[in-house]
ZAVEX-382938 format. One record per residue: x, y, z of N, C-alpha, C, O in turn. Coordinates in steps of 0.1 Angstrom, whole numbers. Last residue first. Layout:
ZAVEX-382938
n_xx:n_yy:n_zz:ca_xx:ca_yy:ca_zz:c_xx:c_yy:c_zz:o_xx:o_yy:o_zz
X:Y:Z:X:Y:Z:X:Y:Z:X:Y:Z
...
***
This chain:
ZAVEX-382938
n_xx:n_yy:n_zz:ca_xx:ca_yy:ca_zz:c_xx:c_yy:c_zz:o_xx:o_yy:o_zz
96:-148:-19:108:-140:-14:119:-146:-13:129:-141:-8
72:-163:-31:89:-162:-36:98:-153:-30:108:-150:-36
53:-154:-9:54:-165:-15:73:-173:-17:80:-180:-11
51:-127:-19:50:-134:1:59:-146:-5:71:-146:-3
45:-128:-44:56:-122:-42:60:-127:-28:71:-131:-25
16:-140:-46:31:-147:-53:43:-140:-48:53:-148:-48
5:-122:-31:5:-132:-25:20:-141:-32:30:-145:-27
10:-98:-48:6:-100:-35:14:-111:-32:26:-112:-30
-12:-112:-70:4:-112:-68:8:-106:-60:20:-107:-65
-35:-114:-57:-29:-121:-61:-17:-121:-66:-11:-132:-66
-41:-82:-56:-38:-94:-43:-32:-107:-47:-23:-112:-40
-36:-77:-84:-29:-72:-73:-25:-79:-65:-13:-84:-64
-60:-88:-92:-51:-93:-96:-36:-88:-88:-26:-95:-88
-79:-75:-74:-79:-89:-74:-65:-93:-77:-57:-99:-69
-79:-49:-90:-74:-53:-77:-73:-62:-73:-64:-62:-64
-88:-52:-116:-70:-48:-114:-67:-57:-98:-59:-65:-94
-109:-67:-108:-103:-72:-116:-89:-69:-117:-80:-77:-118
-123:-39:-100:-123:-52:-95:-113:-62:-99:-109:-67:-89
-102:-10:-114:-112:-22:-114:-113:-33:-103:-102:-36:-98
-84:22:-110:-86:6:-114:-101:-2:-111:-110:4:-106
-88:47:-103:-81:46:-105:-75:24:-117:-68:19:-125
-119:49:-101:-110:56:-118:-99:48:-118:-96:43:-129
-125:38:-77:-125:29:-90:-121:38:-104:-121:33:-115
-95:37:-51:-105:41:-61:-110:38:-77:-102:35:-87
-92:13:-29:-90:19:-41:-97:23:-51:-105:17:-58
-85:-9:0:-92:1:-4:-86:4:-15:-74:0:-16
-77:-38:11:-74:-33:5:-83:-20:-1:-91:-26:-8
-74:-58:41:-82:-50:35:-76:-40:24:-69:-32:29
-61:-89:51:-60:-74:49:-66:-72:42:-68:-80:33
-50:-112:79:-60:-107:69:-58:-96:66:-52:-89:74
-22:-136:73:-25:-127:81:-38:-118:69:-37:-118:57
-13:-165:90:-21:-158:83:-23:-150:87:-24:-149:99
8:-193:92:4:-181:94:-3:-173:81:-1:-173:69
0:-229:92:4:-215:85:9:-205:94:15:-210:104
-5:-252:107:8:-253:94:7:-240:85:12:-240:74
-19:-240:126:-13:-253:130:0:-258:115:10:-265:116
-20:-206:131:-22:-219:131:-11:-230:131:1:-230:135
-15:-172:138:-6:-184:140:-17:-198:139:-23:-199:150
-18:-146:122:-26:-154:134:-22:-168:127:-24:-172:116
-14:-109:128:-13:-120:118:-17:-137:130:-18:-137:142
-31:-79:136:-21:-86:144:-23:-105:133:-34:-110:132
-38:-66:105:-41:-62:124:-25:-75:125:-15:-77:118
-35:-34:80:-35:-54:84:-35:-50:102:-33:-40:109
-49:-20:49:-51:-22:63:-46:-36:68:-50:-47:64
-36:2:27:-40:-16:29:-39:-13:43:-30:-6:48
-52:18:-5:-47:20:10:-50:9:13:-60:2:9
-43:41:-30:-48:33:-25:-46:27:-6:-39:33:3
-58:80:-25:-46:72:-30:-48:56:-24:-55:55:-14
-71:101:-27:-73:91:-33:-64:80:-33:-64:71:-42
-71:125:-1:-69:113:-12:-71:104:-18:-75:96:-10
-106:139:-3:-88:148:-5:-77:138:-11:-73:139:-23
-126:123:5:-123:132:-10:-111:143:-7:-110:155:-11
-120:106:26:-122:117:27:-127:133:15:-129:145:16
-130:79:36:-129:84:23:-132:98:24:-144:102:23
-115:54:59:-123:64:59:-120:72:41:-109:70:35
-115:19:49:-109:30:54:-119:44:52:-129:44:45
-125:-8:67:-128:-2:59:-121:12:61:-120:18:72
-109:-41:83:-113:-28:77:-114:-21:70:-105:-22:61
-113:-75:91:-109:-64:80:-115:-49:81:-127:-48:81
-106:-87:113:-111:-94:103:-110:-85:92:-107:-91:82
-81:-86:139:-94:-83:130:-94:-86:118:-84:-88:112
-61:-85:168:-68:-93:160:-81:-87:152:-92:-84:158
-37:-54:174:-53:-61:170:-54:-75:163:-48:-76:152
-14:-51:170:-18:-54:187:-34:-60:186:-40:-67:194
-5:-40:148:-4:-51:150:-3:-58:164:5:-66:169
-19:-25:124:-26:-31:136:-21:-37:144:-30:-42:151
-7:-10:99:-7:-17:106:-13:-20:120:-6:-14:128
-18:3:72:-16:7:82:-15:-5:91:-25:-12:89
-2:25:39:-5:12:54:-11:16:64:-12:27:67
-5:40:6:-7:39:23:-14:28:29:-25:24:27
12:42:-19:2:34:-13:8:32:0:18:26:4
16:71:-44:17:64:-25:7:56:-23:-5:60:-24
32:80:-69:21:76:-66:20:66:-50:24:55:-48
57:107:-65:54:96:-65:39:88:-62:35:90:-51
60:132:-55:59:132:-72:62:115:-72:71:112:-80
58:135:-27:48:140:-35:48:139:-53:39:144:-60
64:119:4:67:121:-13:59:123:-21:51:114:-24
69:136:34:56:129:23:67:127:10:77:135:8
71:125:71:82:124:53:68:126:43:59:118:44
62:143:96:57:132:87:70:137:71:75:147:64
82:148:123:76:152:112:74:143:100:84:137:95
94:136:146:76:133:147:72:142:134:60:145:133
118:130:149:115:140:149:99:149:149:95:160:151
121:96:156:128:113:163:123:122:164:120:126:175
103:90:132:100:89:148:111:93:159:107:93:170
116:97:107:99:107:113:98:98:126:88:101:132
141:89:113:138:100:109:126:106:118:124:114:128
131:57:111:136:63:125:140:82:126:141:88:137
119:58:87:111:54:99:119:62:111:114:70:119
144:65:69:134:71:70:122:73:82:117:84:86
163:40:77:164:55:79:157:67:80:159:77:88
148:20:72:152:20:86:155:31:86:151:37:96
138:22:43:129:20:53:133:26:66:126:33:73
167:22:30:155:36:32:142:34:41:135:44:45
168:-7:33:179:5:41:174:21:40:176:29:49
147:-16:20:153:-19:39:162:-8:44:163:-3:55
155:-11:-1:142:-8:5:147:-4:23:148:4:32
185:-21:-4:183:-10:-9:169:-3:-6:168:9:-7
173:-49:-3:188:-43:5:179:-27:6:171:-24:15
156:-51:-25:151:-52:-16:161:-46:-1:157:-39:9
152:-36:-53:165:-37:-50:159:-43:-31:160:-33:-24
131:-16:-64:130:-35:-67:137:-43:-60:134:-54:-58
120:2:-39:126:0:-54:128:-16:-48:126:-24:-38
98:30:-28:101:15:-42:110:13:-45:115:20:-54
103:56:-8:102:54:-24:107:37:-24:117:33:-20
81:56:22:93:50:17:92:49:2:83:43:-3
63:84:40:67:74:25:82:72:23:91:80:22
49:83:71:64:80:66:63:72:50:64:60:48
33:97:93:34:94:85:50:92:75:59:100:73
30:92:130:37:102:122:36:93:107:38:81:108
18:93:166:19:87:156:22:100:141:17:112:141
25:95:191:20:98:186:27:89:175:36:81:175
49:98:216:41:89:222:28:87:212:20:79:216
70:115:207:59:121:213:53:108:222:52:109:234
79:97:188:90:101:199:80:109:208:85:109:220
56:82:169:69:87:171:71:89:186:64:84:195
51:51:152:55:53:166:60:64:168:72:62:170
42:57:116:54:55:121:48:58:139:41:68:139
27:39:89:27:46:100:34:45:111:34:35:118
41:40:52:39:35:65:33:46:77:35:59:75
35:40:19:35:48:31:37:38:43:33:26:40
55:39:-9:49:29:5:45:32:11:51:25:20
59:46:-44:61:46:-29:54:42:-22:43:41:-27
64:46:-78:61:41:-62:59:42:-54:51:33:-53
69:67:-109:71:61:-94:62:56:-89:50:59:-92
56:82:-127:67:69:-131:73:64:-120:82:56:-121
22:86:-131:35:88:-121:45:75:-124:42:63:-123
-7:106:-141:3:94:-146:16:101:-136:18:112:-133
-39:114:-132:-23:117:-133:-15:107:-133:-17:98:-125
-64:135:-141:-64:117:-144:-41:122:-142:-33:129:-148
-80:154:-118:-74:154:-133:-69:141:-133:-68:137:-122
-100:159:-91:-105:160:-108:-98:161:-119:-103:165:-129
-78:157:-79:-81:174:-82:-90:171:-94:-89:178:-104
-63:130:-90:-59:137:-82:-66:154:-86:-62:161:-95
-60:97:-96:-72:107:-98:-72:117:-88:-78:115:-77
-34:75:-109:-40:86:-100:-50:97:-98:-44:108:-98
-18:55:-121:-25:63:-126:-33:67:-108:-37:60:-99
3:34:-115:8:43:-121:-1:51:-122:5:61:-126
-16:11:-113:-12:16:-98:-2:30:-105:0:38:-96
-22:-3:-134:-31:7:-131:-23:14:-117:-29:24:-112
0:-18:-143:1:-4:-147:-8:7:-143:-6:19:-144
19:-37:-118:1:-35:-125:-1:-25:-128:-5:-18:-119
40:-37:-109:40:-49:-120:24:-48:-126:19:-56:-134
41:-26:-86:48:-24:-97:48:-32:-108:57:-32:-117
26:-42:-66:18:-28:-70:25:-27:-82:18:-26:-92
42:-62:-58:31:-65:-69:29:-53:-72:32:-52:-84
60:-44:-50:66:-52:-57:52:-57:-68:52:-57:-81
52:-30:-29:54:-23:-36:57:-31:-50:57:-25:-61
46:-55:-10:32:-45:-17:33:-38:-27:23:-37:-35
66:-62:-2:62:-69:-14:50:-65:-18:43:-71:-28
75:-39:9:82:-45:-2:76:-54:-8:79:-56:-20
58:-44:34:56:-29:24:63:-33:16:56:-28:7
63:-67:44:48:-65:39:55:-57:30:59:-62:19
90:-61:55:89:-73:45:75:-70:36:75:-71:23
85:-36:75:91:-36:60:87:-48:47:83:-47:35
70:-56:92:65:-45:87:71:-38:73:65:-35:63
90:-76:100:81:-78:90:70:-70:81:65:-73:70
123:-67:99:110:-64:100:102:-69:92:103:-68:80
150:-94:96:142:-79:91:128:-78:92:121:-86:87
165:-112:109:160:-99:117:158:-87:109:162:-75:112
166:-135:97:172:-125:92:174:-112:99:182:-104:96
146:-153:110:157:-156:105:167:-147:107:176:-148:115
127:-138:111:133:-144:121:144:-149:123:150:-150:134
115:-133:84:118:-121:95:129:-130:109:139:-124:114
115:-159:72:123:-149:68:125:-137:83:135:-134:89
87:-165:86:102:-175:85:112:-160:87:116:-155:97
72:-145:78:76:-144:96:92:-152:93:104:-148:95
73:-146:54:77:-136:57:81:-139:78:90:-136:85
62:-178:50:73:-170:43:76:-161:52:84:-166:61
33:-170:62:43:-179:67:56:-175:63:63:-170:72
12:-155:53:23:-153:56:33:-157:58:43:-149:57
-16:-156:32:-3:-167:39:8:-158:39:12:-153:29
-39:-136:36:-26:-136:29:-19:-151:40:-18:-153:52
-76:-131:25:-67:-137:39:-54:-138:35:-55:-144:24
-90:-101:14:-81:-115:16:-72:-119:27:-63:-113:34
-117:-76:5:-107:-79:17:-100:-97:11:-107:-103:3
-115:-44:-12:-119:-58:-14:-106:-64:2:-96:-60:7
-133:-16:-15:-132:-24:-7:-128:-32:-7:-134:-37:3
-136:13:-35:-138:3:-36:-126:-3:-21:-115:2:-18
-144:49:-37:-136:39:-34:-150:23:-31:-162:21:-28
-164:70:-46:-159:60:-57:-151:48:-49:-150:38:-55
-194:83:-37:-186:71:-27:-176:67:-39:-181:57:-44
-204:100:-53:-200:103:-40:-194:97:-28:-191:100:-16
-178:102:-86:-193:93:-74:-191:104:-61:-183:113:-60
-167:122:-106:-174:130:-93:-183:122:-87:-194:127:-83
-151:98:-116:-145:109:-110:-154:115:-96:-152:114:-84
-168:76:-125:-167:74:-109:-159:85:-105:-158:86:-93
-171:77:-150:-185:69:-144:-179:77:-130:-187:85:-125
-148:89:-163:-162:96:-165:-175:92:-158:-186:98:-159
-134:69:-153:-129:83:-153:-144:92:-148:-148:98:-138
-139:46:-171:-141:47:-150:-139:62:-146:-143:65:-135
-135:53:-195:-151:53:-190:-151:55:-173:-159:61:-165
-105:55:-190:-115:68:-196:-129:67:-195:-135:78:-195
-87:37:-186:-94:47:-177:-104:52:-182:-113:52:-174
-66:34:-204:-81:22:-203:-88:29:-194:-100:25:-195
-66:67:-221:-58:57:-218:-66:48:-213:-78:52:-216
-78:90:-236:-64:86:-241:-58:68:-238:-52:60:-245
-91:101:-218:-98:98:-230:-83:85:-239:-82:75:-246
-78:112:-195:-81:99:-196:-85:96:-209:-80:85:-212
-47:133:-202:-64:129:-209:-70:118:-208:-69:111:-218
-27:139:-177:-29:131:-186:-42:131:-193:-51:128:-185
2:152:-160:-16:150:-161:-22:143:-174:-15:147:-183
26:135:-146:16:147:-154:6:141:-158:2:129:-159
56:132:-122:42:129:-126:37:139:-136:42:151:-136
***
């Protein structure tokens, strides 16, 4: 990662409107067709919890605003990814776990199951720090309609909330909340997000 001159790059008024808001994060919630992913999970016996975080990372990588970062009051460009998850550990607690991106879906999955079972042996959270992190969190004992995440002014980093996914009569669906700060992107970045999001659920 390095620091960058918003002046330089499409940032540079959201920079200067929403660096020091006292609220800058942004909210937006969508219903996601799941269907795909359970299929697949069932089939294959790969987590659905991985399947989400792969194709989170998958749209996130295809929208240049998810490379930019408003970190310490300085605008930061990052040539990486990564996924956070929340990990069950071995205490009976809970432990943070970034998985790095990559396109190669094998190759996710197999740093997913290594990594997760890491920080839940050992209950020490994994961070990756020279990668831009989009943190999860999964619900998946809750039925809910969407959550807002807490905004601490220490991260900024984006963040998707999902509860327990909900079985109809020719879907599944599952709702999620997406949080993101507005230097870092727009209504308009994030929309377009969820919507490919959804194309990637979609084409797996």
């Amino acid at each position: 990662m390095k620091e960058i001159d918003p002046a330089t790059t499409s940032r540079a008024y959201a920079f200067e409107m929403w660096m020091k808001a006292p609220m800058p994060m942004v909210t937006l919630f969508k219903m996601l067709n799941v269907s795909r992913l359970v299929k697949i999970s069932r089939k294959t016996g790969l987590k659905f919890n991985m399947l989400m975080c792969w194709c989170i990372g998958k749209a996130a990588s295809k929208i240049k605003e998810f490379y930019f970062l408003p970190v310490d009051g300085k605008l930061m460009q990052y040539d990486n990814i990564a996924v956070n998850t929340i990990v069950a550990n071995s205490k009976g607690e809970v432990s943070s776990c970034d998985i790095p991106f990559s396109d190669d879906l094998a190759q996710f999955n197999a740093s997913y199951l290594r990594l997760t079972k890491q920080v839940a042996d050992t209950c020490a959270n994994h961070d990756i720090t020279d990668s831009m992190v989009i943190g999860t969190s999964a619900l998946v004992d809750c039925e809910i309609d969407g959550a807002v995440g807490m905004y601490s002014g220490v991260f900024n980093n984006p963040f998707i909330i999902w509860g327990k996914y909900r079985r109809q009569l020719f879907k599944t669906t599952l709702t999620i909340s997406f949080q993101f700060h507005h230097t870092q992107m727009d209504g308009a970045h994030a929309a377009q997000f969820l919507t490919t999001l959804q194309n990637e659920i979609d084409k797996l």
